[in-house]
ZAMARGU-4260 file (C-alpha; in steps of 0.2 Angstrom, whole numbers, plus 5000, padded with zeros to 4 digits):
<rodrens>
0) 4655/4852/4837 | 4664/4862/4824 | 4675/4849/4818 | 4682/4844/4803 | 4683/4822/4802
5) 4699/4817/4804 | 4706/4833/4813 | 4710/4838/4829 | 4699/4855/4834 | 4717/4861/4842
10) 4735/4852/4843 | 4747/4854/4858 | 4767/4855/4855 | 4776/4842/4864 | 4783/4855/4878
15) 4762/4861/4880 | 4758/4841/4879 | 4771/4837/4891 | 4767/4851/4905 | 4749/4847/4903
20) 4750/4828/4908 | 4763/4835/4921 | 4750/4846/4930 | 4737/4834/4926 | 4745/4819/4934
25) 4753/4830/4950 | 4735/4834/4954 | 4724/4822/4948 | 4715/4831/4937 | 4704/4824/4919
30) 4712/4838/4911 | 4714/4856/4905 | 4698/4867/4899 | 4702/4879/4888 | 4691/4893/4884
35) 4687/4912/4878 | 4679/4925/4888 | 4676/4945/4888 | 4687/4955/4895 | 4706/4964/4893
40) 4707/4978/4880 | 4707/4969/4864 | 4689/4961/4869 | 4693/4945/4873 | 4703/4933/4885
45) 4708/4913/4885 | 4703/4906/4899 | 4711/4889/4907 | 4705/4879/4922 | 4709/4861/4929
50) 4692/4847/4927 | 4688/4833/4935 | 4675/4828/4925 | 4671/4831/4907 | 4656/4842/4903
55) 4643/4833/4892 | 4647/4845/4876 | 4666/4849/4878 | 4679/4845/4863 | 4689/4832/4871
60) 4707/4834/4864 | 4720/4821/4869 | 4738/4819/4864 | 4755/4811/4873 | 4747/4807/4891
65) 4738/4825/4890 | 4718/4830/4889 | 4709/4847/4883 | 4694/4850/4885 | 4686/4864/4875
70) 4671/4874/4881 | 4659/4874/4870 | 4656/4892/4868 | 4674/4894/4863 | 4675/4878/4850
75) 4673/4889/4837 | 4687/4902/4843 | 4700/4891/4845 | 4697/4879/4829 | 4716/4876/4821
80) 4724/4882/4838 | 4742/4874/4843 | 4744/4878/4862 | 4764/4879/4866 | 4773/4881/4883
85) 4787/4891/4883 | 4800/4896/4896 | 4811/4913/4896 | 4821/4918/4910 | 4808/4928/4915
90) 4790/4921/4913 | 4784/4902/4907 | 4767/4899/4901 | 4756/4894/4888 | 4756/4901/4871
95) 4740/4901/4859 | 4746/4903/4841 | 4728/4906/4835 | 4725/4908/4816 | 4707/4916/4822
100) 4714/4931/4830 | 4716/4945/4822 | 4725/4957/4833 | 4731/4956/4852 | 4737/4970/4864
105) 4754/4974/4867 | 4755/4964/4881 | 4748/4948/4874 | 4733/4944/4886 | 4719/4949/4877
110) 4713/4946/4858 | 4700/4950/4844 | 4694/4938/4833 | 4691/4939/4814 | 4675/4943/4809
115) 4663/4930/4800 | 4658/4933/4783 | 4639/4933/4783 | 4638/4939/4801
</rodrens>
């Protein structure tokens, strides 16, 4: 939808590609959807949540055994996203690296997006 030919709206890092296909294949799932929604202090939240079926207008990203689905709504959020998976001693989980953003709370849940020039 907001596409550019040639390129992929979002890329995943071989650890987010390789977790991805993991929980795909563990459950039987078509894939990951990814998506924005209100909420958490900065105004905004990713969202994430297992399909079985793709919806008629999500981005359909694929890439080593793996499959994300964007919402619609969010296409134009994540455009230029690289999704990683990382693991501390702590926490693992998936990390946005969104060059949209332009600031996030201190503890990295929620996110504000660049304003559009014209808008």
């Amino acid at each position: 939808m907001f596409g550019i030919p040639g390129k992929q709206a979002v890329t995943m890092t071989p650890k987010a590609a390789a977790q991805i296909a993991r929980l795909m294949q563990k459950d039987g799932h078509a894939g990951l959807r990814i998506g924005v929604k209100k909420g958490g202090c900065a105004g905004m939240e990713y969202t994430m949540e297992y399909v079985d079926e793709p919806a008629p207008n999500d981005e359909v990203v694929e890439q080593d055994g793996a499959r994300i689905l964007i919402a619609p709504m969010a296409q134009m959020f994540l455009f230029g996203t690289e999704i990683d998976y990382e693991v501390s001693l702590l926490e693992s989980g998936f990390k946005f690296n969104n060059p949209n953003v332009a600031e996030a709370c201190g503890c990295g849940e929620s996110i504000s997006f660049k304003e559009v020039p014209g808008n």
